[in-house]
C-alpha positions as semicolon CSV with decimal commas, in nm:
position;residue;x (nm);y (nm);z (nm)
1;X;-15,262;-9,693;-11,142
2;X;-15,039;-9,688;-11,435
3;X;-15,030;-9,382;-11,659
4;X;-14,885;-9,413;-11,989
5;X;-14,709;-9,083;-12,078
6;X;-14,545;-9,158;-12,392
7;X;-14,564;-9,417;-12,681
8;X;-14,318;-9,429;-13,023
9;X;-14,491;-9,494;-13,344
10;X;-14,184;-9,541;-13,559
11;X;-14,200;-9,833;-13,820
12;X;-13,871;-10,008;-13,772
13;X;-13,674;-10,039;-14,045
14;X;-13,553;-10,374;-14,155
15;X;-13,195;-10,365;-14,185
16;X;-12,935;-10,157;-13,981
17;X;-12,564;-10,107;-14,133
18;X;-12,285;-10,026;-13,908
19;X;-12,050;-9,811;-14,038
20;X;-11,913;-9,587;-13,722
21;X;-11,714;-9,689;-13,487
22;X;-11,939;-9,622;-13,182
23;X;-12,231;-9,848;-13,303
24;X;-11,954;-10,107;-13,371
25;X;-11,847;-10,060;-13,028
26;X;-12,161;-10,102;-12,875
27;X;-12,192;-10,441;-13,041
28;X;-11,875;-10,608;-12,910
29;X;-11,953;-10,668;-12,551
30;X;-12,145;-11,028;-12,470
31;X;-12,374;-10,911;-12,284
32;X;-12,522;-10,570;-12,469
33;X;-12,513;-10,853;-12,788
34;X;-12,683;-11,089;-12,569
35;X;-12,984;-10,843;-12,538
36;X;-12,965;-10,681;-12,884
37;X;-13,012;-11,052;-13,017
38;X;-13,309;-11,099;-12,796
39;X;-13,473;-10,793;-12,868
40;X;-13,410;-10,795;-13,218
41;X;-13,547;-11,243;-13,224
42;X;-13,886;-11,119;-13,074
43;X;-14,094;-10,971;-13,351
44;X;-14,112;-10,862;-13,704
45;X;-14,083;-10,544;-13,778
46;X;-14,297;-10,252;-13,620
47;X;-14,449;-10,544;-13,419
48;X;-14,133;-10,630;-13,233
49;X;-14,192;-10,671;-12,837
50;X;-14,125;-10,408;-12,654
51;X;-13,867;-10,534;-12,319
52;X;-13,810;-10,331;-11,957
53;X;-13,534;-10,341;-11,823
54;X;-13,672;-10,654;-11,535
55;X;-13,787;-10,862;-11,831
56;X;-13,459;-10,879;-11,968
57;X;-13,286;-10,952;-11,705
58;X;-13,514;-11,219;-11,607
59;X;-13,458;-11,377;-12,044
60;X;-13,075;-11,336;-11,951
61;X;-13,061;-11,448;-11,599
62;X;-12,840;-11,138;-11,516
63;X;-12,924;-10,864;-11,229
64;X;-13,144;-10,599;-11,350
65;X;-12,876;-10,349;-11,175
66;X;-12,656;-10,446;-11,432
67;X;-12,819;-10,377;-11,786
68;X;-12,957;-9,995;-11,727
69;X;-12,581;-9,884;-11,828
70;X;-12,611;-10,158;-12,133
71;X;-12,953;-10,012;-12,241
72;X;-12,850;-9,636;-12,210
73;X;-12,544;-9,736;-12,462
74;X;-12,743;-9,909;-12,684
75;X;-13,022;-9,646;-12,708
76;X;-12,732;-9,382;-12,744
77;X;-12,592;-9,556;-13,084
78;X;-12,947;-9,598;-13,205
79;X;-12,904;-9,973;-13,181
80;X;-13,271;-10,008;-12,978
81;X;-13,536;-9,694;-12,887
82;X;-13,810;-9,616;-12,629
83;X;-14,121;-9,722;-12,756
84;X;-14,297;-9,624;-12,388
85;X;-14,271;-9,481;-12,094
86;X;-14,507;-9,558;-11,804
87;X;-14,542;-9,455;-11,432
88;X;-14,633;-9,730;-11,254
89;X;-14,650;-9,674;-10,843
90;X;-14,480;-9,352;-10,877
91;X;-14,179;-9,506;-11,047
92;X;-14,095;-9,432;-11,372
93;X;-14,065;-9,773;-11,601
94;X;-13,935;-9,742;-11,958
95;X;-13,988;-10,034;-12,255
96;X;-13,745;-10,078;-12,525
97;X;-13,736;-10,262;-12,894
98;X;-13,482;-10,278;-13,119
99;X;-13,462;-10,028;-13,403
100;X;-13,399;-10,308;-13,690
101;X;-13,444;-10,692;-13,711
102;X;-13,115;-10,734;-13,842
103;X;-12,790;-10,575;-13,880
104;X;-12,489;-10,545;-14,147
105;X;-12,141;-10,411;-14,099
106;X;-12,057;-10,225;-14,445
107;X;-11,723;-10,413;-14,601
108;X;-11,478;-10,104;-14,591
109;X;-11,568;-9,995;-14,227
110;X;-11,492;-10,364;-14,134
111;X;-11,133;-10,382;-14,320
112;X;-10,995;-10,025;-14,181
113;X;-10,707;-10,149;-13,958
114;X;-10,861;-9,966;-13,657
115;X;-11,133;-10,142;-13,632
116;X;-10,929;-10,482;-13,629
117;X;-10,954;-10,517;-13,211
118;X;-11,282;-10,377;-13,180
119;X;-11,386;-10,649;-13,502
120;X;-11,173;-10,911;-13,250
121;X;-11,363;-10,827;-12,973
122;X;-11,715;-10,845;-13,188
123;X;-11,675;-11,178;-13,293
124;X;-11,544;-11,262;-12,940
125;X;-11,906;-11,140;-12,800
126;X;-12,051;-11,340;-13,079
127;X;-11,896;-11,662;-12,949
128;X;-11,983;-11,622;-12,592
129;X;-12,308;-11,519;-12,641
130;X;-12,417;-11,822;-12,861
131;X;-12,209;-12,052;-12,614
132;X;-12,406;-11,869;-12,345
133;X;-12,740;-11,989;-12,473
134;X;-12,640;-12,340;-12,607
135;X;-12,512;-12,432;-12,264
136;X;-12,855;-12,254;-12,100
137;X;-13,048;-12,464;-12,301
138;X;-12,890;-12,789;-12,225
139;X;-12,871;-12,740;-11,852
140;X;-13,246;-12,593;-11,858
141;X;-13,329;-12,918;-12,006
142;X;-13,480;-12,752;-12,325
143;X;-13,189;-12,942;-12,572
144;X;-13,148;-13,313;-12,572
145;X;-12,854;-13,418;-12,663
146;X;-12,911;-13,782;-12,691
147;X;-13,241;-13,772;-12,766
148;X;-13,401;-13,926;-13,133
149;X;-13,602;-13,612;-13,289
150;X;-13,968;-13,666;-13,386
151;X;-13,958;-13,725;-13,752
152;X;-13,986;-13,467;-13,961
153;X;-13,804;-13,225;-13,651
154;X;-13,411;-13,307;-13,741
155;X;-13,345;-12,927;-13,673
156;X;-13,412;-12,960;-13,298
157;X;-13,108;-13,179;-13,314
158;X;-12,775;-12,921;-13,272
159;X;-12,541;-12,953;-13,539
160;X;-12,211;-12,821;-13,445
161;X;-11,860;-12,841;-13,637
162;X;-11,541;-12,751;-13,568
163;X;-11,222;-12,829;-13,790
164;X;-10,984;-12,708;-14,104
165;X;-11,074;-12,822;-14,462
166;X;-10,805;-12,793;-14,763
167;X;-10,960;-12,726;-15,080
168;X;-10,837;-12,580;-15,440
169;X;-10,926;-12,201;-15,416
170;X;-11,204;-12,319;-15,724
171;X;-11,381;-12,566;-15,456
172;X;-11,312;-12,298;-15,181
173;X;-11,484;-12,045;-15,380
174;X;-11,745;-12,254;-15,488
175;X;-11,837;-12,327;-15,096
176;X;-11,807;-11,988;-14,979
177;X;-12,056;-11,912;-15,255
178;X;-12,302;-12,187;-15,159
179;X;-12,301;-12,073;-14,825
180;X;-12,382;-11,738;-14,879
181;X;-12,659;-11,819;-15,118
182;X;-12,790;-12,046;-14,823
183;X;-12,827;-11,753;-14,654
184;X;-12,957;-11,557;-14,863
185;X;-13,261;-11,800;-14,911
186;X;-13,324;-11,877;-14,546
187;X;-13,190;-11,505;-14,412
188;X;-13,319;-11,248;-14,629
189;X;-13,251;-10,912;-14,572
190;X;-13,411;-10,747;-14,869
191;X;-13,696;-10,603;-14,748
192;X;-13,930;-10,920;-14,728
193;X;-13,988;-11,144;-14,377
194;X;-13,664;-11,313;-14,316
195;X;-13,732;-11,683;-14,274
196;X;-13,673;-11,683;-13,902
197;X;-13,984;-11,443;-13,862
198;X;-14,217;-11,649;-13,991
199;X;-14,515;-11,635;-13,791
200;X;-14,568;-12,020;-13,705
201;X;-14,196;-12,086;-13,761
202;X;-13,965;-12,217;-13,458
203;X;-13,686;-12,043;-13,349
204;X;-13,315;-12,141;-13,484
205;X;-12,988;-11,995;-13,340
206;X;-12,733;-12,024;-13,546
207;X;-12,345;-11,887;-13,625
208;X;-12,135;-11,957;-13,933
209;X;-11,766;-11,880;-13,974
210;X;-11,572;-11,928;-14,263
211;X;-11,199;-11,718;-14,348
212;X;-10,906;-11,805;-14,519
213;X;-10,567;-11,681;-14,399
214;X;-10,348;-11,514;-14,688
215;X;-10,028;-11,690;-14,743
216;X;-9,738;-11,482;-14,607
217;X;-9,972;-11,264;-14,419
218;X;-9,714;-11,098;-14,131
């Protein structure tokens, strides 16, 4: 019989910003993003889902053997918490969430020189994990590739770019800007339901890069 011995009631707050080195840390490894970015896609706020250990490894097709090192480093930086702990058949079984639904690195923590391979290695993770679950999704048969969307469903179409535009630094600015504002409108992270929480909406995984070397940069 399963005996629940403990339960959190924390409201999770909506935006987390990383500003130490050991949460930064934490995030630049694919797989420990891999799960934050699944637990963090599977609610809105104090509703989140709660994951074990087995459930995530089964959503990531990695051994479960192999995350309880991942979870103890995330719940160490505060990045996720345990929301219960149950003894089921004399074994003690733990469920996690993510403590926010989305996170922001603050501007001068990111541009201190020390954290220039750990923000290498963070954007590394970012890569791999997104290439991770494009290519899952194509070979699980879950993304067409050649297939016509339903009208009306463009978005379940991928839309992926790769390449170097030259602009005047007016133009460059002005894209940069419209970018971010895209964001902004679809992304919120103000306090109100970001877009990609709403509660009949589908699910979109996206990443957007944009920098501009400075000239004579050594």
């Amino acid at each position: 019989m399963d005996d629940v011995r403990t339960r959190s009631a924390d409201a999770v707050p909506g935006v987390r910003l990383v500003d130490d080195a050991a949460t930064f840390k934490a995030m630049a490894d694919p797989l420990r993003l891999a799960m934050l970015r699944r637990m963090m896609a599977a609610g809105v706020s104090e509703n989140m889902r709660p994951w074990t250990a087995k459930e995530l490894a089964a959503e990531l097709g990695e051994p479960q053997t192999k995350l309880y090192r991942h979870l103890k480093q995330l719940e160490e930086c505060g990045l996720i918490r345990v929301v219960e702990t149950r003894l089921v058949s004399g074994i003690v079984e733990q469920r996690y969430a993510a403590a926010q639904t989305s996170m922001e690195i603050k501007r001068d923590f990111l541009e201190q020189s020390t954290t220039r391979d750990e923000t290498a290695d963070l954007f590394a993770a970012g890569i791999d994990t997104y290439r991770r679950g494009l290519l899952a999704a194509v070979h699980g048969g879950r993304i067409d590739l050649k297939a016509e969307p339903e009208p009306g469903a463009s978005y379940r179409r991928p839309l992926l770019m790769f390449g170097d535009v030259r602009l005047s630094p007016a133009r460059a600015d002005e894209f940069r800007r419209r970018l971010s504002e895209l964001l902004d409108e679809y992304v919120s992270s103000d306090g109100r339901i970001p877009s990609y929480q709403e509660p009949d909406g589908v699910e979109l995984s996206v990443m957007l890069g944009c920098f501009t070397e400075i000239d004579g940069a050594g």
